[in-house]
Structure formats: C-alpha cells, structure tokens
N, C-alpha and C positions, 0 to 999 in steps of 0.2 A: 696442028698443035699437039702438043706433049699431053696426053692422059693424064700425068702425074700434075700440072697444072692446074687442071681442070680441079684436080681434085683437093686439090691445096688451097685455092680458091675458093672450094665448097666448105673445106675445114673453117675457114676465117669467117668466113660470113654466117652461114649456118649451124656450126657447133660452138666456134672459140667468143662468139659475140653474140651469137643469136638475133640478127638483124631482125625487126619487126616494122611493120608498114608503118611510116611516118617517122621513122627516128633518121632524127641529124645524123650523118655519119661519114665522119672527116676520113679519108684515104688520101696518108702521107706519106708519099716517096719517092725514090733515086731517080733521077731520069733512066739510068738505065734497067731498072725492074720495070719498064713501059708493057713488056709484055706479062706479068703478071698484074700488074694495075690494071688494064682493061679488063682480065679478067673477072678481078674481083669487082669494080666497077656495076661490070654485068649483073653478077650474082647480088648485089645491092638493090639493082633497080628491078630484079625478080624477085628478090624479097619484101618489096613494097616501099628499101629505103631511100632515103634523099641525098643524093651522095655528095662531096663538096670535095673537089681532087684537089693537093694542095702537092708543087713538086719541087724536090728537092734538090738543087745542081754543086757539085762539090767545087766549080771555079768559083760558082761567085759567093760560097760560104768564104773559101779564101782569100779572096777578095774585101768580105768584110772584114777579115783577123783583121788584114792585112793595113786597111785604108780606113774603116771606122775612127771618128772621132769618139772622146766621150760621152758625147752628147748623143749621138747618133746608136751608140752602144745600150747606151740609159733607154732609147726613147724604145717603146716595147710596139709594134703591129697593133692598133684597134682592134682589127679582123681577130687574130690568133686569139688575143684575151675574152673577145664574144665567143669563138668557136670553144674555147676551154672550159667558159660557163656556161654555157647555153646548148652543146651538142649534147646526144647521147651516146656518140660510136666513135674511139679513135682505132684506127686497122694502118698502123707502119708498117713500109716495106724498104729495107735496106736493100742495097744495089749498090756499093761505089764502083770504081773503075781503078782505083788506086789505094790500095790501104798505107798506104804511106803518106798520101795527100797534103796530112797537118804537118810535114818531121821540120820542116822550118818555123814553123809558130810555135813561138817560147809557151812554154806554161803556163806560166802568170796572164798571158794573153789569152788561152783558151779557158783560163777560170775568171779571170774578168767575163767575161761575155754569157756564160753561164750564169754565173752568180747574178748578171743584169733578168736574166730568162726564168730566173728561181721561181717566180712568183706562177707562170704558166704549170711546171711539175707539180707544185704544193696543190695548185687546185686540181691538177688529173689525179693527185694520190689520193685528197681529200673526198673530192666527188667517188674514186674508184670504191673507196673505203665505206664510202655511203651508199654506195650501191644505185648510183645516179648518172655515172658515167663508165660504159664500156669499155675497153680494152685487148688489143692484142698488137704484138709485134714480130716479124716474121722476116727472112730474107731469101731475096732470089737471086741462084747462084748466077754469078762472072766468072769474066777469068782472071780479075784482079784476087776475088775471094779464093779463087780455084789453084791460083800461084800460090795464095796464102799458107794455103793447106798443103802443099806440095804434090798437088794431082793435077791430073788431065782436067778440061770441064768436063768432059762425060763421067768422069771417076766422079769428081766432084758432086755432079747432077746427082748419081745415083744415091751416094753420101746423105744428099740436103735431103732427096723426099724418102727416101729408107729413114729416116730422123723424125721423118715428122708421118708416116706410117702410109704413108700416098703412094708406098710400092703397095698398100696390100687394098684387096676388093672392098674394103669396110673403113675405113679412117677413121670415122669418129668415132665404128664401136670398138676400136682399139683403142683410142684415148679414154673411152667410156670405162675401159676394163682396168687400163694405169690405175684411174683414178682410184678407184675398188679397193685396186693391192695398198695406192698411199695412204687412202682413208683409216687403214686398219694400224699405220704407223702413227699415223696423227693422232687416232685416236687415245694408242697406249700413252701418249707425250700430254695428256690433258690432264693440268695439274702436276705436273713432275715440277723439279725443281732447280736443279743441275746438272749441267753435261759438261764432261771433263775428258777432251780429245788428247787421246797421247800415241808417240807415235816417231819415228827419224824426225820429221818434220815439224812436228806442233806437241808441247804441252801445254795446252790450254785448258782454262776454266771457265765458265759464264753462267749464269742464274738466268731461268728462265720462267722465273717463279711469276706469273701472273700473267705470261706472254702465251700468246697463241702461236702453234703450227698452224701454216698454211698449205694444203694439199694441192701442189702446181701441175695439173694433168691437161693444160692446150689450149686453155682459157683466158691465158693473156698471154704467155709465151709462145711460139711454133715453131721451133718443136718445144716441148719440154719436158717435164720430169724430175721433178725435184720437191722436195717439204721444205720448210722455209722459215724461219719466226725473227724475231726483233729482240737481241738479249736484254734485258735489263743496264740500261746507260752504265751506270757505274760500278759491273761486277766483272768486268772481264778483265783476266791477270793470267800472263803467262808469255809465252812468247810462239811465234808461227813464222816458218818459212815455203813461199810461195815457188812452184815445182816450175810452173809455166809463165811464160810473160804476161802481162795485163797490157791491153792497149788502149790507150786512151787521146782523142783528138786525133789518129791518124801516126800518133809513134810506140812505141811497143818497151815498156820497161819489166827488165828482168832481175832476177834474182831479189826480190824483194822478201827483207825480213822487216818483223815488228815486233816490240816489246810492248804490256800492255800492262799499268798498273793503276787501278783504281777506274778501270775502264779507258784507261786515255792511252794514246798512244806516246809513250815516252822517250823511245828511239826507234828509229826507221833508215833503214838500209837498201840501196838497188845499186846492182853491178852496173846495168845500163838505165842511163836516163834517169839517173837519182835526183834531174833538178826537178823534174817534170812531177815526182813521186812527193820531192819537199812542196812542193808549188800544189800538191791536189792537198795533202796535209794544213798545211799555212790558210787555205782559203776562207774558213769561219772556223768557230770555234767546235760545232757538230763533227766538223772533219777530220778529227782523229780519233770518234768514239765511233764504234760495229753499229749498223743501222741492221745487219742482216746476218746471218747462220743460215747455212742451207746443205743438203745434203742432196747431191747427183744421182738419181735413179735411170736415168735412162742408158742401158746396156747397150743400147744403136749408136749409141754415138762414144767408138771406142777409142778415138783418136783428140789427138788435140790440133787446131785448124786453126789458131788466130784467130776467131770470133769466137766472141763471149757467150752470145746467144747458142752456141753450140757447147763452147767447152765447159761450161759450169753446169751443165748436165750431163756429164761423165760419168756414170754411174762408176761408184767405185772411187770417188772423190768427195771431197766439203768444199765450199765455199763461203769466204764472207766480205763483206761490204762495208769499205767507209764511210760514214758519212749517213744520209737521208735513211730513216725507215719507211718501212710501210704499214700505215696506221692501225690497220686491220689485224697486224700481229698484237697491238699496243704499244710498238716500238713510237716511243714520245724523242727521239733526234732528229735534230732537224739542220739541213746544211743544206747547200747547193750542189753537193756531192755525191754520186752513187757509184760509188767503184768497186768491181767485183774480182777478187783474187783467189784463185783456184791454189789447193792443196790436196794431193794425192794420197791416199789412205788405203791402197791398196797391197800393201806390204807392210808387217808387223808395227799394225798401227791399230788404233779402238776407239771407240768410244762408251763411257761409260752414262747412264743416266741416272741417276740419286745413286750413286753408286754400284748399280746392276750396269751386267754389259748388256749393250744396246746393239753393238755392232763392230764388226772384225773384217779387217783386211779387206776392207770393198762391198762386205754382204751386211745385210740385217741377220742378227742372231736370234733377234723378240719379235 
C-alpha cells in the first residue's frame, strides 16, 4: 500500500472529523476509490466508530437520469433521510472513471433530480452549522481525474497528496499550521463591511456586513485552503468573468460571465454549454444570488485540474458560488444549487476591504 494513503486516511478520520467511539459515520463513495474506502473504513473502527459504507456507481446514477419517472425522482431513500438526521460523520470519497459521464443528460434533468435531493443538503448544512453533524469530502486519484488534469496517474498521485500534505511526515500539523496563517485573516475580516474585487476579470462589490469568514484548513474539505463567507443576498453588483471551466453533472462549461444587480444575477453568458449554465440559473429563485465568496490559499495546488475540489483552492485566485449558502457564515440563500466558479486574481487584480487594500495579485497584503 501507498504510504500516502495510509496517511490520508488518517487525515479524514483523525484530524478532518475527529471520529470518537460510538459516532454514526457514513463513508460515501465511487466504487473505484474501493482502495481508499477500506482504508478509511479501518481507521473508523480504530477509532471506536460505527461505520455505515454507502457506494456510489456512475452506470446506474445514469441510469436513473436516464429511466426515472417522476415519481420515482420525488420518492427520496428512508435510509439516506435517517442517516442525514440521525448520524454524526459524513467522510465522501470521489473516484469516478469518466469525468464526462453526465455530457448526454440535459440540464434541466440533472436539476430536477437535485432539486428532488434538496432536502438531504439543507439538513447536512443545517446539522453542519449546528455543530451536530460532521463532515469532510475528499478524492482518490483515477485515471479518469488523471486525464482530466492532463497528467500521468503517477504525476497525478503525486499532485492529489502533495495537496493535501500526505508527502510530508506530519499531515495534520501542517493543516494545524494553515489554519494559524487563515485565522489571522479571518480575524482582520470580523466586522468589516465591504469587499470590492477589481481586476481584467471582476469589478465587483458585496457587503459583508454581519456575515462571518470561515477559516477552511482540512476539516471539511481534503485538501483545502481557502476563507470563505456568505455575502449579504442583496448587495452584490458588478460584473465577473470566470477564467476556468465549471463542471457540473459530468459536462464542463466555460467561458462563463455574470452581471449582478441588486444581488441577482441579471445576465449570464457561457461559450460552452450555456444551456446547462441557463438551466442551473432557472432552477429556484436562490439560484442566481452568491451563496459563497471565498479566497484560495493553498499554493500546492498551482494548476488547474477540472476538479473543483482542487481548483477553488488555488491560491492566488477567488471563488464564488451560486446558489445555497452556508449558514454558519449567515448566509440566509437558499437553492438547491451550489455551484462554484473560479476567477484568477493573480495579475493586476485587488482586492479592497472598507476601502483598505486587502490583497494584490494572488498575496495577502494585511
């Protein structure tokens, strides 16, 4: 077995969840991450918890797009609604084999079926937010991902646990030390009131006047790296163009611009895949107001790879997200949408906070 495994494994269970003897705790994933499932598995039932495997196969998610009735769409798993309110650990593990999988399933069809599922999210955010239910999410490299990125798997491999610090002797007291550095930004951000990102790509403005930063250092993302908050629903105005593609459902749309007036999205633009982009837009009415602002700290991850879970911690970029907040910032939107779009800020770009610069060209200035 890969070392780096081993230890990535320990990160999930031991640092990013803190598994404690007798907690529910659901392990959700790809059939093909089987070899880091057992691991973590293990380190579950050494940690004293109850583990409940639940796995996830990309034919017959297709399968459902494909052949569900409505009814069948509606009708929601017993099981999954118990495990959502009644566990204490959920530990994702991404693996597909095809990142292209969904490109035949219209939009509109992969937000229907989401939007049926809405009710499972609102209770992980809500329990998350209350401090009642655990979380982390994390992926084990393919060669599906490894194509994605345009590397070898071994390139690839090296990539994913250099990311998430499982090349180095210590793991979690390197996540320990991220957190350190974010704490001291989060901190300056308590109580500010606006941030005004300008830039080739984004003049934008939001109010973030009663909303909390969140200091994201490994505890629910793996890897991550990023501060994070919930703007004020209706203060965001300006416009933003998105550097890298978003992939959502298994198709990948690019060139996405937005205009944003009185917090709402008012026009929206993709070179590829615009109906997929109108179609996440159109879904409820939350779906065109920012659920999220977030700012990329992690310098290991200098590329962009077609997974989100990677590229919106680019340090040296922002991200934001349509749709769903996370309560814990005070973000009060609410969709069945969480869609995150990367903008690069590493080039004669800023950001301001109450009018002080905050941050230039990719670095913290404060």
């Amino acid at each position: 077995m890969d070392v780096r495994l081993e230890k990535l494994a320990d990160v999930l269970v031991n640092y990013s969840t803190e598994v404690k003897k007798g907690e529910w705790v659901g392990i959700l994933g790809d059939v093909a991450a089987l070899p880091l499932l057992r691991v973590v598995y293990t380190k579950v039932l050494e940690a004293g918890g109850n583990p409940s495997l639940m796995l996830h196969d990309e034919y017959m998610e297709r399968q459902f797009m494909r052949l569900a009735s409505d009814e069948q769409v509606a009708w929601l798993d017993p099981s999954q609604t118990l495990y959502y309110n009644e566990a204490d650990v959920y530990i994702r593990v991404l693996g597909g084999t095809n990142t292209r999988a969904m490109t035949t399933i219209s939009g509109a069809r992969v937000q229907q079926v989401r939007a049926a599922r809405r009710s499972w999210l609102d209770t992980r955010l809500r329990r998350s937010a209350e401090g009642t239910f655990k979380w982390v999410g994390t992926l084990f490299p393919t060669e599906a991902s490894a194509q994605e990125a345009n590397m070898s798997l071994e390139e690839y491999e090296d990539f994913v646990y250099a990311a998430c610090f499982c090349d180095k002797d210590d793991p979690k007291a390197e996540w320990a030390r991220l957190g350190e550095l974010q704490q001291a930004k989060v901190d300056y951000l308590k109580g500010k009131r606006e941030v005004r990102c300008v830039g080739p790509n984004v003049d934008l403005t939001l109010s973030i006047e009663g909303r909390s930063f969140v200091n994201s250092h490994g505890k629910r993302n793996m890897p991550c790296g990023e501060i994070f908050t919930g703007p004020v629903e209706d203060s965001v105005n300006g416009w933003v163009r998105f550097d890298y593609p978003s992939i959502v459902g298994g198709r990948a749309v690019s060139g996405i611009e937005l205009k944003f007036e009185a917090g709402k999205v008012v026009h929206a633009t993709a070179q590829q895949n615009d109906e997929l982009l109108q179609a996440q837009l159109n879904t409820d009415a939350g779906a065109r107001y920012l659920g999220e602002f977030a700012i990329g700290t992690n310098f290991g991850i200098n590329r962009f790879t077609g997974n989100i879970l990677y590229d919106e911690k680019i340090g040296g970029t922002i991200h934001m997200a349509i749709g769903m907040g996370y309560p814990e910032t005070g973000s009060k939107n609410v969709s069945a949408v969480h869609w995150d779009m990367i903008c690069d800020m590493r080039n004669d770009s800023a950001i301001y906070v109450d009018g002080e610069l905050f941050y230039k060209n990719g670095a913290f200035v404060l």
